[in-house]
C-alpha positions in Angstrom: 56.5 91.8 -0.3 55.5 87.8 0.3 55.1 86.3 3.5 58.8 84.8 3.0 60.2 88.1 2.6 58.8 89.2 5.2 59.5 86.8 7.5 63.1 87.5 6.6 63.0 91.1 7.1 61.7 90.9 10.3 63.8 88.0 11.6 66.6 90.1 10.6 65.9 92.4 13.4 68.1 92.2 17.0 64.8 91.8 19.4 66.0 89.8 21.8 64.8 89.4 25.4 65.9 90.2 27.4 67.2 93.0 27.2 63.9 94.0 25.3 64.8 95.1 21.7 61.5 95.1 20.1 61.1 98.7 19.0 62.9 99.3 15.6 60.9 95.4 14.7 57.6 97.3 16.2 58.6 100.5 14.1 59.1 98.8 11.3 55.8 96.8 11.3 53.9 99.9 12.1 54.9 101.7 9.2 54.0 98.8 7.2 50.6 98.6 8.4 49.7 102.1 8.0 51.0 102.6 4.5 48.8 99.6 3.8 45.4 101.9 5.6 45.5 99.9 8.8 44.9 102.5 11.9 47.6 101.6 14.2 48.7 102.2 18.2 51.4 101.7 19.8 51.3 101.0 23.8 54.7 100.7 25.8 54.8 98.5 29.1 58.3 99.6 29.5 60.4 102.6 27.8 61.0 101.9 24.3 59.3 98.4 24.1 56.1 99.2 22.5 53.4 96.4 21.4 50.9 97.5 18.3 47.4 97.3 18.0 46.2 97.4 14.3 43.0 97.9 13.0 41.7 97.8 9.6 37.4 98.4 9.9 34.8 96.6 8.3 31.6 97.6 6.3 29.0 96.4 9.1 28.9 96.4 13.3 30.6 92.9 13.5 33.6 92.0 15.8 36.6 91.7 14.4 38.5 88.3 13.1 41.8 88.6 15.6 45.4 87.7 14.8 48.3 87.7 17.4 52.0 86.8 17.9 55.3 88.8 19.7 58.3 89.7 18.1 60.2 89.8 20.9 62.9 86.8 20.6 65.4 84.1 23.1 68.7 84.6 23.6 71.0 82.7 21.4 72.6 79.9 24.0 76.5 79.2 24.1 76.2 76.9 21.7 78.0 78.4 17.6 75.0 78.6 15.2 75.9 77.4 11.5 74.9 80.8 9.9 74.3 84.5 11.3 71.7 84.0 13.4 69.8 87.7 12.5 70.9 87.2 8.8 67.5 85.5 7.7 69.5 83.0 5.4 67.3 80.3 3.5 68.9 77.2 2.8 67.6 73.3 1.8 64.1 74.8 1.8 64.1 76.2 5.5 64.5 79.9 7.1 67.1 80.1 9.4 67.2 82.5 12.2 66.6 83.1 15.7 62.7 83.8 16.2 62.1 82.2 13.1 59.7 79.8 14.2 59.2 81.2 17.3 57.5 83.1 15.8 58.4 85.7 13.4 57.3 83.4 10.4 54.0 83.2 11.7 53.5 87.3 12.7 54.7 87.6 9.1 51.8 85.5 7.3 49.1 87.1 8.8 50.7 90.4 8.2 50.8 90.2 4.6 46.9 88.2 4.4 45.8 91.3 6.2 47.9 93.8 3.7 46.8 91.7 1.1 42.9 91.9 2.0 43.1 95.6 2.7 44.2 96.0 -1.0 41.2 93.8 -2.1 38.6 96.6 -0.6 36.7 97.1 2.1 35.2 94.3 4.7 32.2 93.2 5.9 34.0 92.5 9.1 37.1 94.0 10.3 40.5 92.5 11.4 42.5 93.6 14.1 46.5 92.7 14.3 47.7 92.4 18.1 51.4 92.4 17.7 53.3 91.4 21.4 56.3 93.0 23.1 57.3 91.3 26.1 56.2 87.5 25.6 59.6 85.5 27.0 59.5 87.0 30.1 55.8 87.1 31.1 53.7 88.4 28.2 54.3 91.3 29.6 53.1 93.4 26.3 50.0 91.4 26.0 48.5 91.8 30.1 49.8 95.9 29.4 47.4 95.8 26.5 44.9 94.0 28.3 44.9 95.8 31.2 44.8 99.7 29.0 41.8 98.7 27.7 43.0 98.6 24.1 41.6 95.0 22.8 38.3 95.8 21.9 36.0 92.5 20.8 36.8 89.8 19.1 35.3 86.9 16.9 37.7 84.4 16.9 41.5 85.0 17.8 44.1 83.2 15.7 47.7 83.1 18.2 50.2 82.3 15.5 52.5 80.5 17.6 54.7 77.4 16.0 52.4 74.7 15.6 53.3 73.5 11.6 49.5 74.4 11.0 47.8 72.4 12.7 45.6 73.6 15.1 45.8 73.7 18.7 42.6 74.7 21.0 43.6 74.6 24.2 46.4 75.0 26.4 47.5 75.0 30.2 48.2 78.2 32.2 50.7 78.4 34.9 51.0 79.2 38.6 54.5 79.7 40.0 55.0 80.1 43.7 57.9 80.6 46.2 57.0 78.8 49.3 59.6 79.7 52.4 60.2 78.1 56.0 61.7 80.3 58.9 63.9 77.8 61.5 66.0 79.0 64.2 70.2 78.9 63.7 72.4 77.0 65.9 76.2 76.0 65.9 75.9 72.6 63.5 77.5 70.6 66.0 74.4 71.2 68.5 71.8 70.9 66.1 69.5 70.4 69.4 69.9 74.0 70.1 68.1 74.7 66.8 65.2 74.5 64.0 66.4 73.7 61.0 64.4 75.1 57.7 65.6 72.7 55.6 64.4 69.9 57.0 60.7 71.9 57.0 61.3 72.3 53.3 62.3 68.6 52.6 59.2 67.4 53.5 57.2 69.9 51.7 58.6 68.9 48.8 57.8 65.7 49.3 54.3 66.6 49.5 54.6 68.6 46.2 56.2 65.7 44.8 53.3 63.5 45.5 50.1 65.4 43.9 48.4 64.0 41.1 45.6 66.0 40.6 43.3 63.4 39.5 40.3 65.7 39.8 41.8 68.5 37.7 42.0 66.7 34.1 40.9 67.9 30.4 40.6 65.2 27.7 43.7 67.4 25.3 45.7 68.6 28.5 45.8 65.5 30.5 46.2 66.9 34.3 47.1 69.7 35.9 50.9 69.0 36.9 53.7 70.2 39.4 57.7 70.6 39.2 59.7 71.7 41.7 62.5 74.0 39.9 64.9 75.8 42.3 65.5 75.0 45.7 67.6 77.1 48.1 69.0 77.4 51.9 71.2 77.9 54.9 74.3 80.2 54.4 77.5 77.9 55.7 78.4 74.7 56.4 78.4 74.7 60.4 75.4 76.3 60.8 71.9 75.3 61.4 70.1 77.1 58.7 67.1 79.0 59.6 65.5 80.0 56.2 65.0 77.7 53.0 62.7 77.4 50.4 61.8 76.5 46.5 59.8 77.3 43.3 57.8 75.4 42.3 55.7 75.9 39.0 52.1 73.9 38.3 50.9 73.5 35.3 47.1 73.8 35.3 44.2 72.6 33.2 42.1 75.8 32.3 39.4 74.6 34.6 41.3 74.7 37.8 40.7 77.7 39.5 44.8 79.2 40.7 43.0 80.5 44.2 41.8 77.4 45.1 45.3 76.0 44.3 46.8 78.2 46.4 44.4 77.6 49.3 44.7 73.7 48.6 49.0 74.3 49.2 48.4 76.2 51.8 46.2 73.6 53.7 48.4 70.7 52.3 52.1 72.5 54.0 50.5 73.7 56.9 50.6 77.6 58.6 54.2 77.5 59.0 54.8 78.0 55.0 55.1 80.8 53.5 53.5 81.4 50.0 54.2 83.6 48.0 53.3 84.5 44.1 55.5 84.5 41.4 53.5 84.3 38.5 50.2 83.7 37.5 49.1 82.6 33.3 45.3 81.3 32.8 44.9 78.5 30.6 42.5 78.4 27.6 40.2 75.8 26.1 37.5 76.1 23.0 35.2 74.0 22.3 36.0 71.4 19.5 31.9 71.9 18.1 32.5 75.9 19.0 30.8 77.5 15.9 33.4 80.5 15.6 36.6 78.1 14.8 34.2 76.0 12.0 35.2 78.1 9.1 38.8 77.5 10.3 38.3 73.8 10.2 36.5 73.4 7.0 39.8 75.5 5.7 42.3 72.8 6.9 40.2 69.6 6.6 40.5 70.9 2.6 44.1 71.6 2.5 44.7 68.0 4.5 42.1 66.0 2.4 41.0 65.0 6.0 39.4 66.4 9.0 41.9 68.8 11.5 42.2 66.5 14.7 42.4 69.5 17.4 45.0 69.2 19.6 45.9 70.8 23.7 49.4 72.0 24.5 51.5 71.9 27.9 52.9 75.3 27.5 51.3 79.0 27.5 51.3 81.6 25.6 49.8 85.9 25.0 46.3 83.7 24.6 46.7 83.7 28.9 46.1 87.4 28.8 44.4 87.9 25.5 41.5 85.6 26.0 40.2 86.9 29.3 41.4 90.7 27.6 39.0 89.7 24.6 36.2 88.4 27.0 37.0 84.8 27.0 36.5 84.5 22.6 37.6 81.7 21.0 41.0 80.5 20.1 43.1 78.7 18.1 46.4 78.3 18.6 48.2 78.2 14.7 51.4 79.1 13.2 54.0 78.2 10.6 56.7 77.3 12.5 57.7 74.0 14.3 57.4 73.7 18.1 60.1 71.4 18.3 62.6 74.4 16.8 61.3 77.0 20.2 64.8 78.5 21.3 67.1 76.2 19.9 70.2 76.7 18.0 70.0 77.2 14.3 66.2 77.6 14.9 64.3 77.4 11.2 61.2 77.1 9.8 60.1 75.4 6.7 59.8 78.0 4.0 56.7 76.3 2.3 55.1 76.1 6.2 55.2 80.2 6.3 53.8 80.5 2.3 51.0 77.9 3.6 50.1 80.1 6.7 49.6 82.9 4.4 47.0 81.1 2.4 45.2 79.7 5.5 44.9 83.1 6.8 43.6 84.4 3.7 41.1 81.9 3.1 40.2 82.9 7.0 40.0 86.1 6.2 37.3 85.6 2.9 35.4 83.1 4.8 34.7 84.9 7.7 35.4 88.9 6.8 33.6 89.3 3.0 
């Protein structure tokens, strides 16, 4: 089976999320693996919504090269989809499906380049496939399989999110808090007699509104950033209303620490805010001279007939758990799929992107393995 054909069986699995369908996909994968002489695990975060760590073991003590990427999928939207959204069809070149760049295409190329090197013989250096449950909602799989212990070390981790192959080394976490103000009600037409939350929460948001962060920057991030995203308050209309509050999730540059963000809210609001969290995703950032992602770059500056310009991304993804989980190795953020296609109607990916993430991997894989 090619890494097309793969990509199709696997898109043609109902994994969406929520509800969490990823264990016939996970099944599927795992039998794969181990009829190809991979050692595999499977960890559950949740009943029935396993994530798999594979392992194929190489000739000499060297930590292993390390590919990731979930298989969980969006929901489809409202809006009608052109073909059958699990049917996998191919058509004017592209592979149409939901979770088909996002990122089924890209778990399927480095599934077959590791097949394909375990038929080749043994390694100098072994590779180990982290495959994600749980990645919409929270990487939930990949911080369950951090925090079991079951990563092990790593040399360089490739995350084979949609990036059409070009490589991505850094990218923003995320810190989502609710922030809440207590008032005091009152009958609305004597306003006097009360303390109105939402006024408390106006202003805050104000002051959310205003931060720029212009001592939090990276030169492929740009800053850290803030949106407010839900706001919320008072229970009728003639009624003082004496809780409110908001969301709001910041965007952070991998160097800015989420504690002292907290703290810095905290100070900014005043006592009277209450802060709780919501969520909490570390960034990541390698180094563009880091030695573990040159191989990589000598790959694509040959493919390109140029040098691989390294690029940041606003958005997170497993790499928030698996980095730290792998004891902060090096990343690179690379897939087949195209970013622009993430949870869109009649999501596709190029079918020539997915053959050329195969070979990419591959070459990885002899460069840095034999």
């Amino acid at each position: 089976m090619n890494s097309v054909e793969l990509a199709q069986a696997l898109v043609r699995f109902d994994s969406l999320n929520p509800p969490g369908r990823e264990k016939d996909c996970a099944g599927y994968i795992a039998d794969l693996l181990r009829d190809a002489g991979l050692a595999v695990t499977a960890y559950e975060f949740a009943p029935e919504r396993p994530s798999i760590v594979a392992r194929l073991s190489g000739t000499e003590a060297l930590k292993p090269l390390v590919f990731t990427g979930h298989i969980d999928v969006v929901p489809l939207g409202e809006k009608p989809w052109s073909a059958p959204p699990f049917a996998a069809e191919i058509r004017e070149g592209k592979l149409i499906g939901r979770g088909a760049s996002d990122m089924k295409a890209g778990v399927a190329a480095f599934i077959v380049a590791a097949v394909e090197a375990a038929k080749k013989g043994r390694l100098k250096r072994g590779i180990t496939l982290v495959i994600t449950a749980g990645e919409e909602t929270g990487c939930e799989g990949a911080f369950h399989l951090a925090r079991e212990g079951a990563l092990g070390g790593a040399e360089l981790l490739i995350v084979a999110e949609p990036t059409s192959n070009l490589p991505i080394i850094a990218h923003k976490g995320s810190i989502r808090l609710r922030i809440t103000a207590t008032g005091k009600t009152a009958h609305s037409s004597m306003p006097e007699l009360g303390e109105n939350a939402v006024y408390k929460v106006a202003s805050w948001v104000g002051l959310i509104e205003a931060l720029k962060f212009p001592e939090h920057e990276h030169p492929l991030l740009g800053r850290t950033t803030a949106s407010v995203t839900t706001i919320f308050g008072g229970q009728n209309i003639n009624s003082v209303p004496d809780s409110a509050g908001f969301t709001v999730d910041f965007r952070t540059v991998p160097a800015h620490d989420h504690q002292v963000l907290i703290a810095d809210i905290q100070e900014r609001l005043g006592a009277e805010a209450s802060i709780q969290l919501v969520t909490d995703f570390k960034g990541f950032a390698t180094a563009p001279d880091e030695p573990a992602i040159e191989p990589l770059m000598d790959i694509l500056a040959a493919r390109l007939g140029a040098p691989a310009v390294p690029a940041g991304a606003p958005y997170f993804t497993d790499a928030s758990a698996l980095v730290p989980g792998f004891n902060n190795v090096p990343t690179v953020v690379i897939g087949p799929g195209e970013a622009a296609q993430c949870h869109q109607t009649d999501e596709f990916c190029y079918v020539e992107r997915i053959d050329e993430a195969f070979h990419i991997y591959t070459q990885l894989i002899d460069r840095i393995c034999r």
